[in-house]
C-alpha positions in Angstrom: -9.6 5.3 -33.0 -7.6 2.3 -31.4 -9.4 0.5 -28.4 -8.5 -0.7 -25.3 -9.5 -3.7 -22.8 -10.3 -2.8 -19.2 -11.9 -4.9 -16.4 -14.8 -2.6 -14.8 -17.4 -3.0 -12.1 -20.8 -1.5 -13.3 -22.6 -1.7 -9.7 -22.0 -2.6 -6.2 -21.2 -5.9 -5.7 -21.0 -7.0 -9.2 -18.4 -9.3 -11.1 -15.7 -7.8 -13.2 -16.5 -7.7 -16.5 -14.1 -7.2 -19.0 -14.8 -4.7 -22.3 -13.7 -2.6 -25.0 -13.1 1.3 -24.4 -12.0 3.6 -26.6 -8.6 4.9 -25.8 -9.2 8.3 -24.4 -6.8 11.1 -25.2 -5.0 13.1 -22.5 -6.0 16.8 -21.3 -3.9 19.7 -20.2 -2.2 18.0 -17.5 -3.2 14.6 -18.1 -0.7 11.6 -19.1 -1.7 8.5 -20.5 -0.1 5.4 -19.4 0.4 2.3 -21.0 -0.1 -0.5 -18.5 1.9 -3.4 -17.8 1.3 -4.6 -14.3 -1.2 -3.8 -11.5 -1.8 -4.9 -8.1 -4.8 -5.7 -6.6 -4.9 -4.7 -3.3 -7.6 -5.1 -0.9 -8.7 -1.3 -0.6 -10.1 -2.1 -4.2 -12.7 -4.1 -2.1 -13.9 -0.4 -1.2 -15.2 0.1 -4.7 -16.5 -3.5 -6.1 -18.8 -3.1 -3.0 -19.3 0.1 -3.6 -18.2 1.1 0.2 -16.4 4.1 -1.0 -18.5 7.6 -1.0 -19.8 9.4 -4.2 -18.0 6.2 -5.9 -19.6 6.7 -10.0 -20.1 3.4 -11.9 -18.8 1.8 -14.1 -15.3 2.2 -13.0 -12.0 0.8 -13.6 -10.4 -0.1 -10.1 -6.8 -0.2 -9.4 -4.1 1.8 -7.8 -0.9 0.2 -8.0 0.0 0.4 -11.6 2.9 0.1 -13.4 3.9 1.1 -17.2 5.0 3.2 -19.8 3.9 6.5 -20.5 2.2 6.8 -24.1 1.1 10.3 -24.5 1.1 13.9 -22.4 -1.1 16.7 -22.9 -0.6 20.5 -22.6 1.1 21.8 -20.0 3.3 18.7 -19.2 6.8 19.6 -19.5 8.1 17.4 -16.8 7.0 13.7 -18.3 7.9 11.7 -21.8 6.7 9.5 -24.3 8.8 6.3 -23.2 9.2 6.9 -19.6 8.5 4.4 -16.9 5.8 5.4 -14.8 3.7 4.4 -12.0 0.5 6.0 -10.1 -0.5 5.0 -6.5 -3.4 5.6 -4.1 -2.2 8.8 -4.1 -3.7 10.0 -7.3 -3.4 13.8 -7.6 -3.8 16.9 -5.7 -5.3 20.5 -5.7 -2.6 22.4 -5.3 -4.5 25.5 -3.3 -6.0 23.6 -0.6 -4.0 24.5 3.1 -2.3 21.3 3.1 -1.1 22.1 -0.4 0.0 25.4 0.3 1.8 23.7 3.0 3.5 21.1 1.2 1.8 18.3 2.6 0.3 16.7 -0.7 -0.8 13.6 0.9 -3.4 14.9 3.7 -4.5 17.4 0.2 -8.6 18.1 1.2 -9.5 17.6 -2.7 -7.0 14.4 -3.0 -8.0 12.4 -5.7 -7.2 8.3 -5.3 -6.3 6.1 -8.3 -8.9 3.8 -9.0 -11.7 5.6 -7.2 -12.1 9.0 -8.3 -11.2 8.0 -11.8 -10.6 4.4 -13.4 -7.5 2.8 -12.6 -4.8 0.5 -13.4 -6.9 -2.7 -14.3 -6.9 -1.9 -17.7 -4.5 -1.4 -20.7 -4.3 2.3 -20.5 -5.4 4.9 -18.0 -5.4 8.5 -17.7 -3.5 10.1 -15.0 -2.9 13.9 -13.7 0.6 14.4 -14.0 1.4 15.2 -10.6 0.4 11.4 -9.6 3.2 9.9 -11.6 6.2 8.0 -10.0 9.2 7.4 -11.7 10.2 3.7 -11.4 14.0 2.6 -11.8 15.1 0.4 -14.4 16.6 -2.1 -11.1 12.6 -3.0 -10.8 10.4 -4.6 -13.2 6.6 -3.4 -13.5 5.4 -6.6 -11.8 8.1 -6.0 -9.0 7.4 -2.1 -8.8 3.1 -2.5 -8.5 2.6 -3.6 -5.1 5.4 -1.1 -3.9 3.3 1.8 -4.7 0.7 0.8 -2.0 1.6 -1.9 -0.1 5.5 -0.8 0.0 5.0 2.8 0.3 2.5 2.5 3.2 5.1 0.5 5.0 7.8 2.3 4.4 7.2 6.1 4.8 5.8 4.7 8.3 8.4 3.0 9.5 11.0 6.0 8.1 8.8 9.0 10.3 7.9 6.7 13.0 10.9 8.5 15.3 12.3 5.1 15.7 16.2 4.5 15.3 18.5 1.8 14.3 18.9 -0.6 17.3 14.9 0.1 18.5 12.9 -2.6 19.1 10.2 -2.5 16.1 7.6 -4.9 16.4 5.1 -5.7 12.3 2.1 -7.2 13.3 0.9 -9.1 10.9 3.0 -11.3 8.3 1.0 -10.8 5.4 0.5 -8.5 2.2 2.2 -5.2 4.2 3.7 -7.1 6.7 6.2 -9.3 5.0 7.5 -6.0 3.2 7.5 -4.4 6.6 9.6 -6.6 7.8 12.5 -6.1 5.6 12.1 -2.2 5.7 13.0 -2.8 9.4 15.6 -4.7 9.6 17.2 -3.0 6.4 16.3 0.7 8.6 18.4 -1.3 11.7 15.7 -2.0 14.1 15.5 -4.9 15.9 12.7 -6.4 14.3 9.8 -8.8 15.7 7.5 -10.8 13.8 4.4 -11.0 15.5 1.5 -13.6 13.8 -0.8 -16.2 15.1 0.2 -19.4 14.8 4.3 -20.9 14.2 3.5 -21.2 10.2 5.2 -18.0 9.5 8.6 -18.0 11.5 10.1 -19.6 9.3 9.3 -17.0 6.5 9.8 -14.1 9.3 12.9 -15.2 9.9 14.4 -15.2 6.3 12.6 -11.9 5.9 14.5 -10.4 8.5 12.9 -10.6 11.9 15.4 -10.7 14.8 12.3 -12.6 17.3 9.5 -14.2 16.5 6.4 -14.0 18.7 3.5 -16.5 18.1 0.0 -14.9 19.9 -1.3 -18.0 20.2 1.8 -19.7 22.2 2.2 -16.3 23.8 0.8 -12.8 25.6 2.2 -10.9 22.7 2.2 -7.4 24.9 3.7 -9.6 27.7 6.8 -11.1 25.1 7.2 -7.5 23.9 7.9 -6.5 27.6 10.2 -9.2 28.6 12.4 -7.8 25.7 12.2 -3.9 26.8 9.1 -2.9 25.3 8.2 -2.1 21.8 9.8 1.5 20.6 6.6 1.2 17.8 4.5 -1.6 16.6 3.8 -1.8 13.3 -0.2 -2.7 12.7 -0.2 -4.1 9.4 -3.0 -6.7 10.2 -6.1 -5.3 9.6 -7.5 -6.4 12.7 -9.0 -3.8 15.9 -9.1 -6.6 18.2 -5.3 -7.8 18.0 -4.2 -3.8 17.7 -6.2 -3.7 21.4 -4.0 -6.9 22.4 -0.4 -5.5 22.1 -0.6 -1.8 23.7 0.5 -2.9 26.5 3.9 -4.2 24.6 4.7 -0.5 23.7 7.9 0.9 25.6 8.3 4.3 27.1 7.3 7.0 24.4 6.0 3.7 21.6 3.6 4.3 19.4 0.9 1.6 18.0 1.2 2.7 14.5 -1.6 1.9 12.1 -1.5 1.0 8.7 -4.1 -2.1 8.5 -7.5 -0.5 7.4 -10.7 -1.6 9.4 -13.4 0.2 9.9 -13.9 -1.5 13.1 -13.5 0.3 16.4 -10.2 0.0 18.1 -10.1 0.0 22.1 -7.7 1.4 24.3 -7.9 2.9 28.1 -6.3 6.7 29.1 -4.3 4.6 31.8 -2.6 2.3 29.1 -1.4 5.8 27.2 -1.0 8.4 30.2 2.2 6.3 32.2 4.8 6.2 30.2 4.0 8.1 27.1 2.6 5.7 24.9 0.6 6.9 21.8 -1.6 5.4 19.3 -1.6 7.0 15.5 -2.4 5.9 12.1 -0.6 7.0 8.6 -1.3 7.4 4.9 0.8 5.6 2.4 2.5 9.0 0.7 2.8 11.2 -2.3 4.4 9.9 -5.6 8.0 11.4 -4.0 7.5 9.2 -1.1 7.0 6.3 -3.4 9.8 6.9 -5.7 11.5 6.6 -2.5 9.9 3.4 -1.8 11.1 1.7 -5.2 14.4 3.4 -4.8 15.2 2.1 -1.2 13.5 -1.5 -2.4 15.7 -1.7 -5.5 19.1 -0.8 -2.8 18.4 -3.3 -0.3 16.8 -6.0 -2.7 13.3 -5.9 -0.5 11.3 -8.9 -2.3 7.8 -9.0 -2.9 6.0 -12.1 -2.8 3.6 -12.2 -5.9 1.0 -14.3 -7.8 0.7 -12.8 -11.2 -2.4 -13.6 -13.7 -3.6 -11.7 -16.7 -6.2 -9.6 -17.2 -8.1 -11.5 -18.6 -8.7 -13.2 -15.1 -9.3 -10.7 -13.1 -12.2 -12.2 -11.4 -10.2 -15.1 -10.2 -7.2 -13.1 -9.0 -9.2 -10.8 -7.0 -10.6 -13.8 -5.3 -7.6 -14.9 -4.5 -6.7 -11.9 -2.5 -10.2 -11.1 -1.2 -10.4 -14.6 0.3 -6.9 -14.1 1.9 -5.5 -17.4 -0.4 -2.7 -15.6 -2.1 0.8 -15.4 -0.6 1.0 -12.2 -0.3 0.6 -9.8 -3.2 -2.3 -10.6 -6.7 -0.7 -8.4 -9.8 -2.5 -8.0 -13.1 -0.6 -8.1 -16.4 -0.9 -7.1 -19.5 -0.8 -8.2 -22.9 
């Protein structure tokens, strides 16, 4: 039998180590992948620290993979030896749950996540259920395509079902890992698009992103600059930050919407007269089901949406996830493979 290098955490807290697996086989409705590229995203912090519940060690994190599809078992009809795949967060469903029955895959009760529920993408090949497999075009390579199916998709599918229309004023808070891609979704969608971040270091960047207006928090009342222009139709949250969230309510427009994508578990604060006056509303969203994501790469191939990646190999793993955990990377860490 043929073997296979992964990168697995054994406990909570622990350094990745990397070993040698057997390469497994695939089930009735299993595919296995052959991996090329994989993000690491900082929702893979969830499981090194074991912060994740019923999380079983070891396990293989990793959720934005990218690759080749080596083998199906029974009952795949709809997947090939050859194709190019990808799995998100988004990592399978139950099919009989209500949300199921209703269509709505991503809010499944029994959803299984990539990288969590079973080992991920940091690794040469991983199993997946078939119904977690995105299709990437051939317009994107595997390194390009990983951090779409997170980091893209979260943005995206937001910013498409956040009622907004072209010529609203869409605010991204946050200039970072989600934010620089959410940045160019909106001004591709046709919002008028404001960069908000802390300090001037990032207009530049903003700017040649996309961003119509730049708002430094620092030089400025962020809710106060988003007023003087007519309010905020929705503010993207990307920054994973409660406190700053609280800040810019009050730059929401008649009927905007804080949307949330930045995860904290961190309480958020927010008064019944800031909502109640003109209509304002607060809500988060999931990133989306493989469809959504195939829309991602498809959209992000059209427009030529750019991620901004530091690649390493697998082999070090423990220094590229440092790199991201520590917030020293610009923007997105992918793993490759040999």
């Amino acid at each position: 039998m043929s073997t296979m290098q992964v990168a697995q955490i054994s406990q909570a807290g622990g350094d990745f180590e990397l070993v040698e697996r057997n390469v497994p086989d695939p089930g009735p409705g299993q595919v296995r992948v052959r991996i090329e590229a994989c993000g690491i995203c900082h929702s893979d912090d969830l499981v090194k620290e074991g912060q994740f519940p019923g999380l079983a060690y070891p396990r293989v994190p990793g959720h934005e993979v990218a690759g080749v599809v080596e083998a199906v078992g029974d009952d795949v009809d709809h997947w090939e030896k050859g194709q190019r795949v990808g799995v998100g967060w988004h990592g399978g469903h139950c099919f009989a749950c209500e949300s199921c029955r209703r269509g709505d895959f991503v809010t499944c009760a029994n959803q299984q996540i990539c990288g969590v529920h079973y080992d991920g993408g940091y690794a040469e090949q991983m199993l997946a259920p078939a119904e977690a497999l995105v299709a990437i075009p051939d317009e994107l390579s595997s390194v390009a395509a990983a951090p779409l199916l997170c980091a893209g998709v979260t943005t995206y599918n937001a910013l498409r079902h956040s009622g907004a229309a072209p010529g609203d004023l869409v605010a991204v808070l946050g200039v970072g890992g989600l934010g620089h891609l959410a940045i160019q979704y909106a001004h591709n969608m046709g919002f008028r698009t404001v960069a908000l971040s802390r300090g001037s270091d990032k207009q530049a960047l903003a700017e040649q992103l996309g961003a119509d207006d730049f708002i430094d928090s620092e030089a400025d009342d962020p809710a106060r600059a988003l007023q003087a222009m007519g309010g905020a139709r929705v503010i993207l949250a990307t920054a994973p930050s409660p406190s700053l969230m609280s800040s810019v309510i009050n730059g929401l427009g008649v009927n905007g919407q804080l949307l949330v994508v930045g995860v904290s578990p961190e309480p958020m604060e927010v008064s019944p007269m800031q909502l109640i006056m003109a209509r304002k509303s607060v809500a988060g969203h999931p990133s989306g089901t493989p469809r959504d994501s195939e829309d991602t790469l498809a959209f992000s191939a059209l427009r030529d949406i750019e991620t901004q990646i530091e690649s390493y190999p697998l082999a070090d793993v423990n220094a590229a996830y440092a790199r991201m955990i520590n917030n020293e990377a610009r923007f997105r860490v992918v793993l490759t493979m040999s």
